[in-house]
C-alpha positions, -999 to 999 in steps of 0.1 A, spaced: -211 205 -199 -203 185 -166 -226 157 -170 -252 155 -133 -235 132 -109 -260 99 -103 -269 78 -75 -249 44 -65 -251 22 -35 -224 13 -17 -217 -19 8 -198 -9 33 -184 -22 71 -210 -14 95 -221 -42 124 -256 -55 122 -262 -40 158 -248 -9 148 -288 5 131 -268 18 104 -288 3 70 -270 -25 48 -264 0 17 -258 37 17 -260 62 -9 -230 80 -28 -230 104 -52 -207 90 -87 -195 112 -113 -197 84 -138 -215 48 -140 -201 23 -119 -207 -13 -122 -216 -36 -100 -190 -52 -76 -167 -20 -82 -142 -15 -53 -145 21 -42 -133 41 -10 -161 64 -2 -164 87 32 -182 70 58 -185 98 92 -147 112 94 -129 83 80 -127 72 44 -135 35 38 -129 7 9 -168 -2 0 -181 -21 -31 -207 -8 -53 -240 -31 -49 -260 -15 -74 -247 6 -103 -253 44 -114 -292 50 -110 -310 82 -109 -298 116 -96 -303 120 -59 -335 133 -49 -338 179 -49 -326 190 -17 -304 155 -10 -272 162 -11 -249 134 -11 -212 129 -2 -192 118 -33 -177 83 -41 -139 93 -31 -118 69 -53 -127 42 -78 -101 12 -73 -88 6 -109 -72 -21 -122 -98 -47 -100 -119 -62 -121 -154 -56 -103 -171 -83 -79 -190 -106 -101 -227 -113 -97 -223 -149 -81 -197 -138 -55 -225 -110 -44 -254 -134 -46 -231 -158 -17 -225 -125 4 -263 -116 5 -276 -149 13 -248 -157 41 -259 -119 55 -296 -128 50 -292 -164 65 -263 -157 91 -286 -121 101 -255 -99 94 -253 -69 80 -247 -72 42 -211 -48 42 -198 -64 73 -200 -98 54 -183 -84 16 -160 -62 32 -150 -93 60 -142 -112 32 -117 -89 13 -80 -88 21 -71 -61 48 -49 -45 20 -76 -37 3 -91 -15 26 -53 1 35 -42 9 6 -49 40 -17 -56 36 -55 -18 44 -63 -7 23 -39 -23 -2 -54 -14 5 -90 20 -1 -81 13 -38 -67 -6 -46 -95 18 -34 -120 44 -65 -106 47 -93 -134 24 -119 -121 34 -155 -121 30 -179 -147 0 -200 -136 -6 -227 -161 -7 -256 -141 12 -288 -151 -7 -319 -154 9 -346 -142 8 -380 -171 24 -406 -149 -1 -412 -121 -4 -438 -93 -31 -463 -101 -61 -460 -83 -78 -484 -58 -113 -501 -71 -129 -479 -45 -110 -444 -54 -115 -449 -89 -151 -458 -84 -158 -424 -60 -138 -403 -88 -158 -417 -115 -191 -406 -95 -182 -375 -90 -167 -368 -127 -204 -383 -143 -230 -368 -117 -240 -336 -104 -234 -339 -63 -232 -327 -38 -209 -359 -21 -204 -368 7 -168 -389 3 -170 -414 34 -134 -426 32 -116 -447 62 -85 -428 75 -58 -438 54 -79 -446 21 -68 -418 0 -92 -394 -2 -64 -367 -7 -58 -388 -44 -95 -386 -48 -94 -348 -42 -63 -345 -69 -78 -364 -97 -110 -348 -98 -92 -311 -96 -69 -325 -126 -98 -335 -143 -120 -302 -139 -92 -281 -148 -80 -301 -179 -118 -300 -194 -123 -259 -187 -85 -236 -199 -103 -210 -172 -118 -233 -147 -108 -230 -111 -111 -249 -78 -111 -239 -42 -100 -269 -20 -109 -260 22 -92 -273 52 -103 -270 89 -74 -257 101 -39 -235 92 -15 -263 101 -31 -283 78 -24 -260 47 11 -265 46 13 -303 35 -15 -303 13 2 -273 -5 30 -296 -10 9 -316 -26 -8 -302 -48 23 -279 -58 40 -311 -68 9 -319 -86 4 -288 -105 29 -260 -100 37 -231 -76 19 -206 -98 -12 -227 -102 -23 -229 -65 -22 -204 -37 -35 -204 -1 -56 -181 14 -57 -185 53 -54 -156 85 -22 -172 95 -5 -158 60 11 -120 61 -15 -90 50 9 -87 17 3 -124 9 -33 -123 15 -37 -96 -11 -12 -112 -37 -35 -147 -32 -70 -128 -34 -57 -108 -66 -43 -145 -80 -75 -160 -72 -97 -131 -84 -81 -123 -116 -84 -160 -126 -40 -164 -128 -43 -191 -96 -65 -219 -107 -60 -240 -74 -72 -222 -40 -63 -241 -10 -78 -224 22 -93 -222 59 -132 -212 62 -125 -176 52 -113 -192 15 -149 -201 10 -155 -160 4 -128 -161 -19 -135 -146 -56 -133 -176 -78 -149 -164 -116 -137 -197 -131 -153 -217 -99 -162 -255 -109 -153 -273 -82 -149 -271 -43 -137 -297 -20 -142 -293 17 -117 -316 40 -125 -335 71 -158 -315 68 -171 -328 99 -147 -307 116 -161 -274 141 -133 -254 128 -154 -245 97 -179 -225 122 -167 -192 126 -170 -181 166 -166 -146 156 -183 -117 144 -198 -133 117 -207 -165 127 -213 -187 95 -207 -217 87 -179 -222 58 -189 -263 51 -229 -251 45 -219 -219 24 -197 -237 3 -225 -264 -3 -253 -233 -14 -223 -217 -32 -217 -249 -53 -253 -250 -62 -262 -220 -74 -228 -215 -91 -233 -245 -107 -200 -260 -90 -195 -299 -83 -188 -300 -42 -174 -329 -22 -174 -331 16 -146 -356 23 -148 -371 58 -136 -404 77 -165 -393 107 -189 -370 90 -212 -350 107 -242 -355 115 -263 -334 96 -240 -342 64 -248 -382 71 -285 -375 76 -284 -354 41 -267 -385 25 -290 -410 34 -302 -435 6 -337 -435 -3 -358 -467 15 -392 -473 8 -403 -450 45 -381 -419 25 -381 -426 -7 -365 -398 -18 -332 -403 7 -311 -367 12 -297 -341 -9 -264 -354 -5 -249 -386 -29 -229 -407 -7 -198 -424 -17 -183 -453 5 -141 -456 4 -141 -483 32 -105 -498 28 -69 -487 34 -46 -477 5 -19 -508 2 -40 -535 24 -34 -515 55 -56 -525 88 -75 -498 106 -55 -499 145 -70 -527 170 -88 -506 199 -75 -516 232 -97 -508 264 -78 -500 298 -106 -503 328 -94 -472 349 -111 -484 377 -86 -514 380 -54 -494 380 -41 -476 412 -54 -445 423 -43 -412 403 -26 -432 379 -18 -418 345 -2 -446 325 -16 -479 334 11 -506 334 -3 -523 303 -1 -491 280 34 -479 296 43 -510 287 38 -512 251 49 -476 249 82 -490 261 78 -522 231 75 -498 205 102 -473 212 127 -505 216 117 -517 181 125 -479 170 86 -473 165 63 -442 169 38 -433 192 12 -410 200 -3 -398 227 -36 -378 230 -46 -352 258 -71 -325 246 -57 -299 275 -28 -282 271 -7 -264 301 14 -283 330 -21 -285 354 -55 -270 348 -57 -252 381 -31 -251 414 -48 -255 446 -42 -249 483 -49 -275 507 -50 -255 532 -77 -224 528 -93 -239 491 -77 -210 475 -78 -217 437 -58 -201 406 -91 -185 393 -88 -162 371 -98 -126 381 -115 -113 350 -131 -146 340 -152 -173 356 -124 -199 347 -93 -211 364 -57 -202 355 -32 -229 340 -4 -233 353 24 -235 327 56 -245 347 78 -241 318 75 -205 324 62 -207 359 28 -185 348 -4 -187 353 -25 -185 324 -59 -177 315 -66 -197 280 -102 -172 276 -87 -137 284 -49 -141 282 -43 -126 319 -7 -141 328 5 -139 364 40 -152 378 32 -181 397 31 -173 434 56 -184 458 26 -192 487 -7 -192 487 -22 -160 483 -56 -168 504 -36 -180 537 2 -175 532 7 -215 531 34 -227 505 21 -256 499 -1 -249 470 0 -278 449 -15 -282 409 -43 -300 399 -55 -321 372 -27 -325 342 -17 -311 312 -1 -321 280 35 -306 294 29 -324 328 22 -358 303 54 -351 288 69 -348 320 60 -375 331 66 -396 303 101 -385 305 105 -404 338 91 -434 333 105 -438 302 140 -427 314 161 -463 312 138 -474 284 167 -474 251 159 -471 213 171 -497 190 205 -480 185 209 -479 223 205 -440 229 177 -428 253 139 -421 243 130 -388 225 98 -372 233 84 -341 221 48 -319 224 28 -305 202 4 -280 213 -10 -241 214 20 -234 235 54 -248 216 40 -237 175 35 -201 188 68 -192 167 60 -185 132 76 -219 115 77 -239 145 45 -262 137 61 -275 102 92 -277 121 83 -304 150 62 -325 120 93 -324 98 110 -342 133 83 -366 134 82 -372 97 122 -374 95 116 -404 125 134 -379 151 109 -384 179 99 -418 195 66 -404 211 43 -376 204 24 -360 230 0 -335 217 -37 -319 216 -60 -322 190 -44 -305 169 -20 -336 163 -49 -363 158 -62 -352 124 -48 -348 87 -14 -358 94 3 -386 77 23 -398 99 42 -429 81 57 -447 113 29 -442 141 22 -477 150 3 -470 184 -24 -441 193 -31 -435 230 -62 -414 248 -55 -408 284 -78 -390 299 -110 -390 275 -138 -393 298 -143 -354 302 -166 -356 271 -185 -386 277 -213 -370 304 -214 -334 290 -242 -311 287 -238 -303 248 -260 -328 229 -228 -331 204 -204 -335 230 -206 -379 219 -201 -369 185 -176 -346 185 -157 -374 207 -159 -404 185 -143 -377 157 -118 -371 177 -109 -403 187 -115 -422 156 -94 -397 139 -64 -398 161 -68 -438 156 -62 -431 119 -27 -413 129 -14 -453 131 -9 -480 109 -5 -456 73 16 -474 61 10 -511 54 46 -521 43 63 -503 73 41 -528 100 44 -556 75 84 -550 78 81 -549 114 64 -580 119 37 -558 142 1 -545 142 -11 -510 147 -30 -504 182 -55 -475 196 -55 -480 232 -84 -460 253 -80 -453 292 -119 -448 308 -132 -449 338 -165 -458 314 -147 -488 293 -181 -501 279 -194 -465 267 -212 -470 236 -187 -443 220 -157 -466 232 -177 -497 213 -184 -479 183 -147 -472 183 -137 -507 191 -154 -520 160 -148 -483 141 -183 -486 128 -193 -452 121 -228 -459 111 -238 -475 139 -225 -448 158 -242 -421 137 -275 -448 131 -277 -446 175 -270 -411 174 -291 -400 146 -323 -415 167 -318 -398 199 -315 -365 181 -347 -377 166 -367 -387 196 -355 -352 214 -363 -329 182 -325 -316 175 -307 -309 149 -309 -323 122 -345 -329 129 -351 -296 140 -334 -261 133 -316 -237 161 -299 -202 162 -288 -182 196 -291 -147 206 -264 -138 230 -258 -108 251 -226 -93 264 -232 -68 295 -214 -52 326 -236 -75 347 -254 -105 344 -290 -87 352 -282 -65 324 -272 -92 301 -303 -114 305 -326 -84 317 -322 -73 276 -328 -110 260 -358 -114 286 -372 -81 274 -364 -91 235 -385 -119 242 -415 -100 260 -414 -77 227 -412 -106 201 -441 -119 217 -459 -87 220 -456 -79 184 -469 -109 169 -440 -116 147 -443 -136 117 -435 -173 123 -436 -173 162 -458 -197 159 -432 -222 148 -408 -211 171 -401 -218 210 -381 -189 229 -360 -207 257 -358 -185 292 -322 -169 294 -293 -186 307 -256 -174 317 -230 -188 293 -208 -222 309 -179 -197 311 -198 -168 320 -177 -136 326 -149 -132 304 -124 -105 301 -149 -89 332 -176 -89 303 -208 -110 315 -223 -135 291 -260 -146 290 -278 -167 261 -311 -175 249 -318 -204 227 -346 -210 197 -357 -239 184 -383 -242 151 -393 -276 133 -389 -251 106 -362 -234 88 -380 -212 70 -405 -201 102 -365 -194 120 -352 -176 94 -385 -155 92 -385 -150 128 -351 -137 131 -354 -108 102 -386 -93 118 -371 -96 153 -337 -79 145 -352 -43 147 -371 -52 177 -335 -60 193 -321 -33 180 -351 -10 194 -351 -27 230 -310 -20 228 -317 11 226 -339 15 263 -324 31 293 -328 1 314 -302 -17 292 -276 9 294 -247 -15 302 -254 -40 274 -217 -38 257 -231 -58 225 -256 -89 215 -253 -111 186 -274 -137 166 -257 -174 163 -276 -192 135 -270 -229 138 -248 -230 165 -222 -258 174 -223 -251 211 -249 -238 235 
């Protein structure tokens, strides 16, 4: 007798906006358990989904349900602390619970059919043991100090480490540590950003072993993904190195997590799903009883404010345990800031004559330097002087960059490239001339001044850029660091992405051109996300203590500014975080934002502007109109266009909340989703294209 199929419910990929509900029901033939990985119809397609809750009772008479279409065999189901993390980031981050398990699977997964996947999980897996290393470097007073913290107490820590102080050692003994106390113990190690992974792979492979440690990161193939996730899942990897997306990773043997340069906006996803990998991994640490440390040379805010110490006005302090590593591995000195009044140097100027030359100093004594410009591209815009014609962009309210390597014009929001034109398009003039400059003008330029200058060997001056634009090539990033590393290039020009996590062992000077852009900016964090940057690239120089000593010279940050006596410039002069965070922390204060108060954005993405903030006026009317649990808490800002506001001919509008409360927020925004998903659905909103809920947001 064929035994009545039952009941199971199924997570599956559907968009919070879409109305469909967060699990649906399938029809199983036999119990599943929870976490199972199934493929199960969904409309005409068949979809990978996991089972949320197992085999219940038989559908209802008259309720006929489509069946579960494979089981995935050979997966160990989901456990029940990786699903608790997916319904609390859905709940919190007001996503729909499928979009957020399935999101955080590797694509395979979803591809490939059960005997498909039989076959790749019938290759002999690596050996994973790791090897602990016995012959260790001895530890500064203040690294052995923060290790024994975090090795004796339950966290979380904040690890507030100088650039250069060895944090990464930190990081490696307390992994060693946890994994020599627990044979099935695992930890998951995060990094802002891919070109990161690569060298703190290395070492942590030289540490342990290539079979103990894999990386889980987009930049890796859909193959590799699924061979890490399976390493990972099954337990075999005990060392998971990763972007934001690693934080979903399926750790069973999870004890410790370690979040780098946690300060960093690269750990708040701008897509779909908009959480926030440095807060998940803090509530995943929690409640799966996991020891987390945020490691940071310029914390956040919000993580310094959770740190504080008690004092008798808050005698309870934060939720964070703070750990100071102050000093320099090997007696090194944090770089001596150098100020260059703007106003004082010829007009247009891009090097003043003091900073061009101690570039020229350094490269004579056969020493590195850097050079910062956080805009890549030859010019940010061309311009004619005759009729104003600009290179906008003709799908987005943003300019064109010229790139005169390839002689384009390129939008950096849509991707629309254009030949540049050989006159002006407005009048006919040819004199259209660029604007503003780029890191491949700086190199440029740099070129020429620096043409007669001669290394100590006699041969000419080597520059090279690092940006966006020349580590497109898969392999090209780790390629142009091996140049600088090898001592192959006398001065780096480069973005942001060159001023933090590289240890760079012959930098001796830093230089910021053009930083002002920050310093008057409408985003509240604008100052903070500046001193990090800054103070970061600073930490580029000066790494290595015997190098300088055995060139008889000191390490240098020099600053450009039209605004020389900025308070971030004399925070950075002195490099005295907490001051900077102590000013910063009571403005936030006196204005009520975060951390002293709690924000999410609901944005809306329409044919026209009307449309866009036509639908977030109306959401409001109807919050307001039903009476929703903790409006009373909450203030409902009139709708704005975006900075940028049309991209890819898609207009953008926003709407901003603001609670004292968390919980009054979060309470808010779960009553109000159906109301936006019923005032979606109104004829006068016909050309909405989507909207979306930003909890916490980095930028408004």
């Amino acid at each position: 007798m064929t035994p009545s199929p039952s009941t199971v419910q199924v997570a599956v990929h559907t968009p919070s906006h879409s109305g469909v509900g967060d699990l649906l029901d399938y029809a199983s033939e036999r119990p599943l358990a929870p976490g199972t990985l199934v493929r199960v119809p969904l409309g005409p397609r068949e979809v990978l989904g996991v089972v949320w809750e197992g085999a219940s009772a038989p559908p209802p008479p008259g309720r006929a349900l489509r069946p579960v279409a494979a089981v995935l065999n050979g997966i160990a189901p989901l456990d029940a602390p990786w699903r608790r993390l997916v319904a609390f980031a859905a709940r919190y981050y007001q996503r729909s619970l499928g979009e957020i398990a399935l999101a955080a699977l590797p694509p395979q997964l979803r591809d490939l059919g059960p005997e498909q996947l039989a076959r790749r999980l019938r290759r002999p897996a690596q050996e994973s043991e790791p090897a602990f290393a016995t012959f260790l470097i001895a530890l500064s007073a203040e690294q052995e100090s923060a290790r024994t913290e975090i090795l004796s107490k339950p966290g979380p820590f904040l690890l507030f480490g100088s650039t250069g102080s060895g944090k990464t050692e930190v990081y490696l003994r307390c992994v060693q540590a946890v994994l020599e106390q627990d044979a099935n113990a695992q930890a998951l190690v995060m990094v802002p950003e891919i070109n990161l992974t690569p060298q703190l792979e290395e070492r942590f492979t030289a540490r342990f072993g290539a079979g103990a440690v894999v990386s889980l990161h987009s930049g890796m193939t859909n193959p590799q993904r699924l061979k890490a996730w399976l390493a990972a899942h099954s337990g075999q990897a005990r060392i998971v190195l990763g972007t934001r997306m690693a934080v979903f990773a399926s750790l069973p043997g999870l004890k410790l997590i370690v979040v780098d340069e946690e300060h960093d906006p690269s750990y708040k996803q701008q897509e779909g799903a908009r959480y926030s990998a440095r807060d998940l991994a803090v509530w995943r640490g929690r409640e799966q009883g996991a020891k987390v440390i945020l490691g940071s040379a310029t914390p956040s805010l919000e993580s310094w404010h959770a740190s504080r110490p008690p004092t008798p006005d808050d005698p309870e302090g934060g939720r964070y345990q703070r750990l100071l590593m102050p000093s320099r591995i090997g007696a090194g000195e944090l770089p001596r800031v150098r100020r260059v009044d703007m106003n004082h140097q010829p007009r247009r100027t891009v090097f003043s004559a003091p900073l061009l030359a101690a570039l020229q100093e350094r490269v004579e004594r056969g020493e590195q330097s850097m050079i910062l410009l956080n805009r890549r591209g030859y010019a940010p815009v061309l311009h004619c002087a005759d009729c104003g014609w600009k290179s906008d962009c003709p799908h987005c309210s943003a300019h064109q960059v010229f790139h005169k390597l390839d002689r384009t014009l390129r939008c950096h929001h849509c991707g629309f490239t254009v030949r540049v034109p050989r006159a002006c398009p407005g009048c006919g003039s040819p004199d259209i001339v660029p604007i503003g400059r780029g890191t491949e003008q700086l190199e440029e330029q740099l070129g020429e001044l620096l043409a007669a200058v001669r290394r100590p060997d006699g041969s000419p001056v080597r520059i090279a850029r690092i940006d966006a634009d020349t580590t497109r090539a898969k392999g090209a990033l780790e390629s142009q660091l091996a140049q600088v590393h090898a001592g192959e290039v006398d001065v780096l020009v480069g973005t942001q992405m060159i001023a933090k996590g590289h240890d760079f062992r012959r930098i001796t000077l830093v230089a910021a051109v053009q930083p002002d852009g920050a310093l008057f900016s409408s985003d509240f964090r604008a100052p903070e996300r500046l001193f990090a940057l800054l103070h970061q690239a600073a930490g580029r120089a000066g790494r290595d203590a015997a190098y300088l000593a055995a060139q008889g010279t000191r390490c240098e940050m020099w600053v450009q500014s039209f605004h020389p006596q900025h308070a971030v410039f004399e925070a950075l002069r002195t490099h005295d975080y907490p001051a900077f965070a102590a000013q910063q922390l009571k403005e936030r204060e006196e204005a009520a934002m975060p951390p002293f108060a709690f924000q999410a954005l609901v944005r809306a993405d329409a044919r026209t502007q009307a449309v866009a903030q036509g639908f977030l006026a109306a959401a409001s009317s109807a919050a307001h109109a039903h009476g929703l649990p903790g409006l009373d808490q909450v203030s409902l800002y009139p709708p704005v266009p975006l900075t940028i506001q049309r991209v890819a001919n898609v207009e953008r509008a926003q709407m901003l909340l603001e609670s004292g409360s968390r919980t009054a927020l979060q309470r808010f925004l779960a009553h109000w989703q159906p109301v936006l998903q019923a005032t979606r659905g109104q004829p006068e909103h016909k050309g909405l294209v989507r909207w979306l809920v930003d909890v916490d947001p980095l930028t408004i």
